[in-house]
C-alpha positions in Angstrom: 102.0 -31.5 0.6 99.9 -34.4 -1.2 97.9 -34.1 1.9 97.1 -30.5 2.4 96.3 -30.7 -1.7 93.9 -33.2 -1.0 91.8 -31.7 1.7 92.0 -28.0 -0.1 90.4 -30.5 -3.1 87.9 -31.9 -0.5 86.8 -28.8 0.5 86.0 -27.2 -2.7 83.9 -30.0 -3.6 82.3 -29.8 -0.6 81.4 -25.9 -1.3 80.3 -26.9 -4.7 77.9 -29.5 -3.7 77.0 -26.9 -1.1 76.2 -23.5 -3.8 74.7 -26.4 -5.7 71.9 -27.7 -2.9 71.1 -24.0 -2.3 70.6 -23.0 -6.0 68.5 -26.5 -6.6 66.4 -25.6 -3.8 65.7 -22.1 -5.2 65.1 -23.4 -8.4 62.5 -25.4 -6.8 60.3 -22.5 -4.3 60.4 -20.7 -7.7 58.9 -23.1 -9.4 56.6 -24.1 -6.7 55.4 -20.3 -6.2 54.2 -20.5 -10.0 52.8 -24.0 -9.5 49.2 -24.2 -11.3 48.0 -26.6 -9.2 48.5 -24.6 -6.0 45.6 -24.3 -3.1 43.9 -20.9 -5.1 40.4 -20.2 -3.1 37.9 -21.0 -1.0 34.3 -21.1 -2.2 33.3 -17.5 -1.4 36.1 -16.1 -3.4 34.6 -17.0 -6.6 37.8 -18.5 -8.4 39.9 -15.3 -6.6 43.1 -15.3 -4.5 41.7 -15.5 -1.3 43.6 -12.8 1.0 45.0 -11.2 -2.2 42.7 -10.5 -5.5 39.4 -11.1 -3.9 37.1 -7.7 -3.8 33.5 -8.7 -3.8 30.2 -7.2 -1.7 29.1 -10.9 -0.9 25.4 -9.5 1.0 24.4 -6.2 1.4 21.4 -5.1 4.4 20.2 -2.0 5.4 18.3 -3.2 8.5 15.3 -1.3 10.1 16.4 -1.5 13.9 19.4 0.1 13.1 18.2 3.1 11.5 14.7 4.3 13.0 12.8 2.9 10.4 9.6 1.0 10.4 10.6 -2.0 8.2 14.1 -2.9 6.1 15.2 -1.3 2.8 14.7 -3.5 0.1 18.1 -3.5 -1.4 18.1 -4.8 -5.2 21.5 -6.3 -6.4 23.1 -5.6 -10.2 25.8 -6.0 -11.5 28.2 -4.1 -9.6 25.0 -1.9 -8.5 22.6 -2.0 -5.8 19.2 -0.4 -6.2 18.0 0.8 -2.8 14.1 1.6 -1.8 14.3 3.1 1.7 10.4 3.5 3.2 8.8 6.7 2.5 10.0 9.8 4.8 13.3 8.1 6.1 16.1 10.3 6.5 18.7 8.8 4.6 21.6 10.9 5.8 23.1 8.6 8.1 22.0 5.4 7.2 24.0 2.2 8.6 24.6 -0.7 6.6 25.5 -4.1 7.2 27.4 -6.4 4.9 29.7 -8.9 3.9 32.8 -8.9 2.2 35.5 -11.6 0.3 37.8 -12.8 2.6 40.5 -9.8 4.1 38.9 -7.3 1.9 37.7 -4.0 3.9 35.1 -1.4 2.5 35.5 2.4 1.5 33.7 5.5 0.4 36.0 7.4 -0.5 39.5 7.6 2.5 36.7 6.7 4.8 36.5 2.5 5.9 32.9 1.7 6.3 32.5 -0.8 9.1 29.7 -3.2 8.9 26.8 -2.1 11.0 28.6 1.0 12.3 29.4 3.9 10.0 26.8 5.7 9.0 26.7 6.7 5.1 24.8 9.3 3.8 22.6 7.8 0.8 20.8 11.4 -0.4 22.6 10.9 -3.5 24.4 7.9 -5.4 27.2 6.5 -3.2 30.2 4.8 -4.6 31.7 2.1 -2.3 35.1 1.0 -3.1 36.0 -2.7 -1.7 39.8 -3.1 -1.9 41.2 -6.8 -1.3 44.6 -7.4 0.7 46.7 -7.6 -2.2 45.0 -3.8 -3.0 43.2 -4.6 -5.9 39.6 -2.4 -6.0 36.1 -3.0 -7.4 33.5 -0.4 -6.7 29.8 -0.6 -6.3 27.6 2.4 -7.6 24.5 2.6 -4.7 21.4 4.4 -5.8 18.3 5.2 -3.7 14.6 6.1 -3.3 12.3 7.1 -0.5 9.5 8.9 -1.4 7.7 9.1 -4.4 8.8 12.5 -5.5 6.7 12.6 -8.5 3.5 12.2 -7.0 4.5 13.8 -3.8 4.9 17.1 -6.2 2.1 16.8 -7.9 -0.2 16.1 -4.6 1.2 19.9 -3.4 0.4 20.9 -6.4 -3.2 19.6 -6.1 -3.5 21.1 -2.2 -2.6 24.7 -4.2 -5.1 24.0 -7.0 -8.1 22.9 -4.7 -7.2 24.8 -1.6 -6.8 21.1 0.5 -5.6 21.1 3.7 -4.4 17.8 3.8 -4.3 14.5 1.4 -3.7 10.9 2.4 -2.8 8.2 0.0 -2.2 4.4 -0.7 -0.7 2.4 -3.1 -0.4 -1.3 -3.3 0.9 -3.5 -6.1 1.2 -7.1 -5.9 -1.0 -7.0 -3.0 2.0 -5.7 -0.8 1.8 -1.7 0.2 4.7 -0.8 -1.7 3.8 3.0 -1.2 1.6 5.1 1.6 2.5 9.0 2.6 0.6 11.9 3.9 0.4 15.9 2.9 -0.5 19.0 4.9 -2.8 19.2 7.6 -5.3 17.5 9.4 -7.0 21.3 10.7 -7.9 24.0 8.9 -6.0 26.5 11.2 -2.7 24.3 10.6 -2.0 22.9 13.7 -1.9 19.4 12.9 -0.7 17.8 10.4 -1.9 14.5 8.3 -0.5 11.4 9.2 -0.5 7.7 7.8 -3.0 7.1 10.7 -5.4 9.8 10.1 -9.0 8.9 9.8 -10.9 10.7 6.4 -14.8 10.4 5.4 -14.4 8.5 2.8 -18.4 9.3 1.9 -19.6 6.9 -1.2 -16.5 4.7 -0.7 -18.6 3.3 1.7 -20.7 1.7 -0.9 -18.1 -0.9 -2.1 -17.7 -1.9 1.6 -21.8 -2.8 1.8 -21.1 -4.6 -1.8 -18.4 -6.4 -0.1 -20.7 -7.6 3.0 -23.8 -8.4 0.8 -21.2 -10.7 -1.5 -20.1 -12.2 1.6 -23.9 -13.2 2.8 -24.1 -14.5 -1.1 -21.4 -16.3 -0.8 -22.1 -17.8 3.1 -25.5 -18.7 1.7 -27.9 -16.3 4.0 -29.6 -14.1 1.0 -29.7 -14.5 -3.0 -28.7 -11.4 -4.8 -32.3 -11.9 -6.6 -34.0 -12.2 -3.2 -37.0 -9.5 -3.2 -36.5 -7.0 -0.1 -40.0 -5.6 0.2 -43.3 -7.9 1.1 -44.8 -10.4 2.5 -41.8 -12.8 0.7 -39.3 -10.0 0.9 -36.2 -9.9 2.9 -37.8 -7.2 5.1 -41.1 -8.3 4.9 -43.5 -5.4 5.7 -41.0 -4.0 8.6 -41.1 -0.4 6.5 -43.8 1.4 5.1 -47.2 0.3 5.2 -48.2 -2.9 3.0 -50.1 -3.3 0.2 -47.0 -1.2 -1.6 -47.2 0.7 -4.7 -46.5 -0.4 -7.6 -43.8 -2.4 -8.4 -41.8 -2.0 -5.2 -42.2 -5.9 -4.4 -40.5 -6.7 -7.2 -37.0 -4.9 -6.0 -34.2 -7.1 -5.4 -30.8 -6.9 -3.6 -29.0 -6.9 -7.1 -31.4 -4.1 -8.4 -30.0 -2.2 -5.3 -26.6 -3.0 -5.5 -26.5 -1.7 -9.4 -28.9 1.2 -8.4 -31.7 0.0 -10.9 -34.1 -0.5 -8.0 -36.7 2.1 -9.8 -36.2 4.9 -7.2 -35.1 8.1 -8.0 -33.4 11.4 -6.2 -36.7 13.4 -7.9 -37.7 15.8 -6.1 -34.6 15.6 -3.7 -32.0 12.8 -2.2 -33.6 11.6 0.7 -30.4 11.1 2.7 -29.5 14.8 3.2 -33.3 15.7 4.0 -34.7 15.2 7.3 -31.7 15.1 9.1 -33.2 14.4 12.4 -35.1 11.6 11.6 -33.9 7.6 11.6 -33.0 5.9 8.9 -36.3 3.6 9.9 -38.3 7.1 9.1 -36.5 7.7 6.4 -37.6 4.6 4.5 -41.2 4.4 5.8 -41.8 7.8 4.0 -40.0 6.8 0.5 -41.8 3.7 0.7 -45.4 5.3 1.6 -44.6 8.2 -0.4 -42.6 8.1 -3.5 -43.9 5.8 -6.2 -41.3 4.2 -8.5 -40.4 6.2 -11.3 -39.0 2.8 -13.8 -39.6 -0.9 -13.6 -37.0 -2.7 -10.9 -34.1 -3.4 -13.1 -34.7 -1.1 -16.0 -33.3 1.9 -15.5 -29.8 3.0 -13.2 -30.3 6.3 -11.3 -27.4 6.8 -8.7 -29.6 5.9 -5.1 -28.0 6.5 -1.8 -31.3 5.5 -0.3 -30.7 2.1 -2.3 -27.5 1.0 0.2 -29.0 2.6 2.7 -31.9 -0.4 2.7 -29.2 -2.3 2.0 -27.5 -1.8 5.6 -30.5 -2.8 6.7 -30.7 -6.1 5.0 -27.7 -6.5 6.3 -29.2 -5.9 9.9 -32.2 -7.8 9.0 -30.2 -11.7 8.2 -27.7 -11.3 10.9 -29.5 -9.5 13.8 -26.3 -7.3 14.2 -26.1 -3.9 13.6 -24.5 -3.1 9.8 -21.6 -1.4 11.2 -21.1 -4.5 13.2 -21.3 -7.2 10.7 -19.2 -5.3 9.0 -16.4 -4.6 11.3 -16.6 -8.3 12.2 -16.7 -10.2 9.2 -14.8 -8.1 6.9 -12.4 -5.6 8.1 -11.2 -7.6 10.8 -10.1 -9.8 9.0 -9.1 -7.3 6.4 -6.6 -5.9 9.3 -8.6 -2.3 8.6 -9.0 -2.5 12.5 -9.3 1.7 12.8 -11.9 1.9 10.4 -15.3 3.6 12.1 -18.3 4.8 11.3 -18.7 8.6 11.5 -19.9 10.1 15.0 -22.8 13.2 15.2 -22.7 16.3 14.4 -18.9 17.5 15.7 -17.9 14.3 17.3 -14.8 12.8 15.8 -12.3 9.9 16.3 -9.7 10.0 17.5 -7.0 10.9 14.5 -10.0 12.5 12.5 -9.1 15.2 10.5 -11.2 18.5 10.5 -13.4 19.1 7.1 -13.1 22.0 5.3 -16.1 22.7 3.2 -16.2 25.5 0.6 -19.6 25.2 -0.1 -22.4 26.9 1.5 -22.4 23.9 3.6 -21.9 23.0 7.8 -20.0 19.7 6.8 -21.2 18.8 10.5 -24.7 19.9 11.2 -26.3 19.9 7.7 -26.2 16.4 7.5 -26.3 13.2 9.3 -23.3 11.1 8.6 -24.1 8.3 10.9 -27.2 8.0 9.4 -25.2 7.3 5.8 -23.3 4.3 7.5 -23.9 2.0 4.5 -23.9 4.6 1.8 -21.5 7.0 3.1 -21.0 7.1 6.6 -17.3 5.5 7.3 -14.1 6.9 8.5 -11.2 5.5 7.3 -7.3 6.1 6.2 -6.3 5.4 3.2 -3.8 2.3 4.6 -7.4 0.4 6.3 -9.2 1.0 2.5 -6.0 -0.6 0.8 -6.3 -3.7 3.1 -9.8 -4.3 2.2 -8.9 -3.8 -1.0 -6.4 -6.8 -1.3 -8.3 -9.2 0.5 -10.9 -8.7 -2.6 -8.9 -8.2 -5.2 -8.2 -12.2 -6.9 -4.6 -12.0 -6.1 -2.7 -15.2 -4.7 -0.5 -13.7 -2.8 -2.8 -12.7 0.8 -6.1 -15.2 1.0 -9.5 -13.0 -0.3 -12.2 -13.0 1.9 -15.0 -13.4 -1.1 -13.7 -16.0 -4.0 -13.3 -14.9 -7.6 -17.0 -16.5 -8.8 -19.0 -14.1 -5.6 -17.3 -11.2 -7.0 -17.5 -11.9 -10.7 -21.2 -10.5 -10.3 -20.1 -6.9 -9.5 -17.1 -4.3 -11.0 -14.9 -5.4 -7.8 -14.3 -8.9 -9.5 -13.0 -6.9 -12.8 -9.1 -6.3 -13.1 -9.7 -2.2 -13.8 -12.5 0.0 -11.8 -12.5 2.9 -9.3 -14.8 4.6 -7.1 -15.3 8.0 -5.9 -16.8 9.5 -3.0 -17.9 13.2 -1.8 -19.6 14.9 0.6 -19.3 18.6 1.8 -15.8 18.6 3.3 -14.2 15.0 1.7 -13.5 13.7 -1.4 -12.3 10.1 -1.8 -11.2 7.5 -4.3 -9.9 4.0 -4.6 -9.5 1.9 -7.6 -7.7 -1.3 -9.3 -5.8 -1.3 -12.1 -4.7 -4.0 -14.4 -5.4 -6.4 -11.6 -1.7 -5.6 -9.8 -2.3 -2.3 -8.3 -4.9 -1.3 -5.9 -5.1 2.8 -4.5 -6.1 5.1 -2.6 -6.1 8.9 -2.3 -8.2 11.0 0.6 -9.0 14.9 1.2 -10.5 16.7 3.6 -12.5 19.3 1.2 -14.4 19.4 -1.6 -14.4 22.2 -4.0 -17.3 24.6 -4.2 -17.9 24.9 -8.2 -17.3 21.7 -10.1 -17.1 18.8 -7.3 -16.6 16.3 -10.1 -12.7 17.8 -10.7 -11.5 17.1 -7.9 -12.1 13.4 -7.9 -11.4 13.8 -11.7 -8.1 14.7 -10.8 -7.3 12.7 -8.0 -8.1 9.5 -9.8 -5.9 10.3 -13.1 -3.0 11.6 -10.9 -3.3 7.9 -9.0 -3.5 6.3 -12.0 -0.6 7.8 -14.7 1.7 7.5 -11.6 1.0 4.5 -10.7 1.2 3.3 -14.4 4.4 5.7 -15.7 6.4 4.5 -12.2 8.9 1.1 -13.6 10.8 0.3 -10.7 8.9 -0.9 -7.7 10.3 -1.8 -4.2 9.4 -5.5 -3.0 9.0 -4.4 0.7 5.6 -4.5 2.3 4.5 -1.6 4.7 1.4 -3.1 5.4 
């Protein structure tokens, strides 16, 4: 009896011990579970429960090969944001995305999982993603977008109604990176084609800052002096025009009194350039020089001259022993990258991706005047994307190496931080311009009204510039 008491005793303290162990050991995995000084994280969690709490868009891409377009969206981060510029005229519908997530966590928009670089998402309004960890905690990311410039893009249709334009064409760079080029209406007058970024204007007196440009340039290399004489015996020319002795005065012109249009010539009793269209441009200046006496001293006196960069060209000709056009193309816009730009053909010749000129004037935009003949005045074809490359190469920014330094251009409005310059001919109307020193444009038309000529560029250049200027959010992408 003693010894069945004794074991029944045993055994009780046995289960004790037993119930004991299991609650200590319970007591311990509790305590352990709430344990500060746990393993929380790894480093992309951001000091969050990895596989539980942690809901974050780590990188965020829209990449161009996956979505037909020419470059990337620039995507701009916030705070639980991201600001997306999509290139002009990209269908943002069914755009894929491809990003990166905290450890576990998936990505919604709305019921539907979005699966990195897979399901398309349509961005044509704001987009709310929802990223929702393991443990099911969510964070959500607002996603707003831009393609086009809507603003302008209005008011350019409304500017095609106003004027009666078939087609525009326009740049617009700001930090010397294209952040902005798009095309309007039609290349034809019948409507057949329409503009495109690669379309080919007359860009008419917007050829004069391109001769500027290549004068500077031989300033700058050394092979003339903006205060060289042109005419004479010790002019740049020498007696290659006209007949020597000269009248009086003309001797005494020098490139910089061309270049400002203060050379002493007038357009009294008619601009030499649209008369005559049959002869050369070597007949053109033999007869002015003959035949038209100054009207003001060399340097006194500015009277807008076409026939003044028309000499030019061939000063340009003269130094190099290349043809203008030539020199041009190879020391300036090649190595601008404006490697479509041309000068105009005869009579109704085009390039290839020339548009068709509609002139409302009482005037054969073709055979009433000889373009090719303007080369250094206002004889090159050009879209608006080869201008705005010339333009930054020129322009004193740091960001894409300049082709003339800051002291060549300081002589002339291109080395100023604000300009523009306008060009027109029967059937175009062009401008470019600068502004602030961050922004360089341009806008092109193939028309030109047939009452006040002067509104049209009026109008293009103020639309350019309150645009450009009212606009505060920029994308960072280049299109060039």
């Amino acid at each position: 009896m003693l010894d069945v008491l004794k074991i029944s005793k045993n055994i009780s303290t046995m289960r004790l011990f037993k119930y004991l162990s299991i609650f200590v050991l319970a007591l311990l995995l509790a305590c352990s579970s709430n344990d500060d000084s746990s393993p929380m994280m790894n480093d992309d969690d951001m000091g969050q429960d990895p596989g539980s709490a942690a809901n974050l868009i780590t990188n965020f891409a829209i990449p161009a090969a996956a979505n037909n377009m020419p470059i990337d969206a620039d995507v701009q981060a916030g705070n639980n944001t991201f600001k997306v510029f999509f290139p002009p005229n990209v269908n943002r519908s069914a755009i894929v995305v491809n990003y990166e997530l905290s450890t576990g966590a998936q990505l919604f928009s709305g019921a539907n999982e979005i699966v990195s670089g897979e399901t398309p998402i349509n961005f044509t309004s704001s987009v709310t993603l929802t990223v929702v960890a393991e443990n099911g905690d969510e964070n959500n990311y607002t996603v707003t977008s831009e393609g086009n410039f809507t603003a302008l893009d209005a008011a350019i249709e409304n500017l095609r109604t106003q004027y009666n334009a078939p087609g525009f064409q326009l740049a617009i760079v700001k930090n010397e990176k294209l952040v902005y080029a798009n095309h309007y209406g039609n290349a034809d007058i019948a409507g057949t084609q329409s503009v495109t970024d690669a379309s080919l204007f007359r860009i008419a007196s917007v050829s004069k800052p391109v001769t500027v440009i290549a004068i500077l340039k031989l300033v700058q290399d050394g092979i003339i002096g903006l205060n060289d004489t042109v005419f004479g015996a010790n002019g740049i020319l020498g007696t290659d025009y006209g007949t020597a002795p000269y009248g009086t005065n003309i001797e005494n012109i020098q490139v910089i009194h061309l270049i400002d249009h203060v050379s002493g010539w007038t357009n009294n009793p008619f601009d030499p350039m649209f008369a005559n269209i049959n002869w050369s441009q070597e007949q053109v200046i033999d007869d002015i020089v003959n035949n038209r006496p100054l009207e003001t001293v060399p340097g006194a006196t500015y009277y807008y001259s076409n026939f003044g960069y028309c000499v030019l060209g061939r000063v340009v000709e003269k130094v190099t022993g290349m043809s203008y056009v030539d020199y041009v193309k190879d020391q300036i816009l090649t190595p601008s990258g404006s490697v479509t730009m041309q000068n105009a053909k005869p009579g109704t010749e085009t390039w290839p991706n020339e548009v068709e000129y509609y002139s409302q004037e009482n005037f054969n935009p073709y055979t009433d005047m000889n373009v090719p003949r303007m080369d250094s005045h206002g004889g090159w074809v050009a879209s608006a994307t080869d201008l705005a490359k010339l333009l930054v190469r020129v322009d004193g920014g740091n960001a894409v190496p300049d082709i003339l330094t800051s002291q060549t251009t300081a002589v002339n409005y291109i080395g100023v931080s604000d300009w523009w310059f306008a060009g027109s001919l029967p059937g175009t109307s062009s401008v470019v311009g600068k502004i602030a020193g961050e922004y360089n444009y341009v806008i092109l038309t193939n028309t030109r009204p047939s009452t006040d000529i002067f509104a049209i560029i009026t109008d293009m250049q103020q639309l350019m510039q309150s645009s450009i200027e009212n606009r505060s959010s920029w994308p960072n992408y280049d299109l060039f």
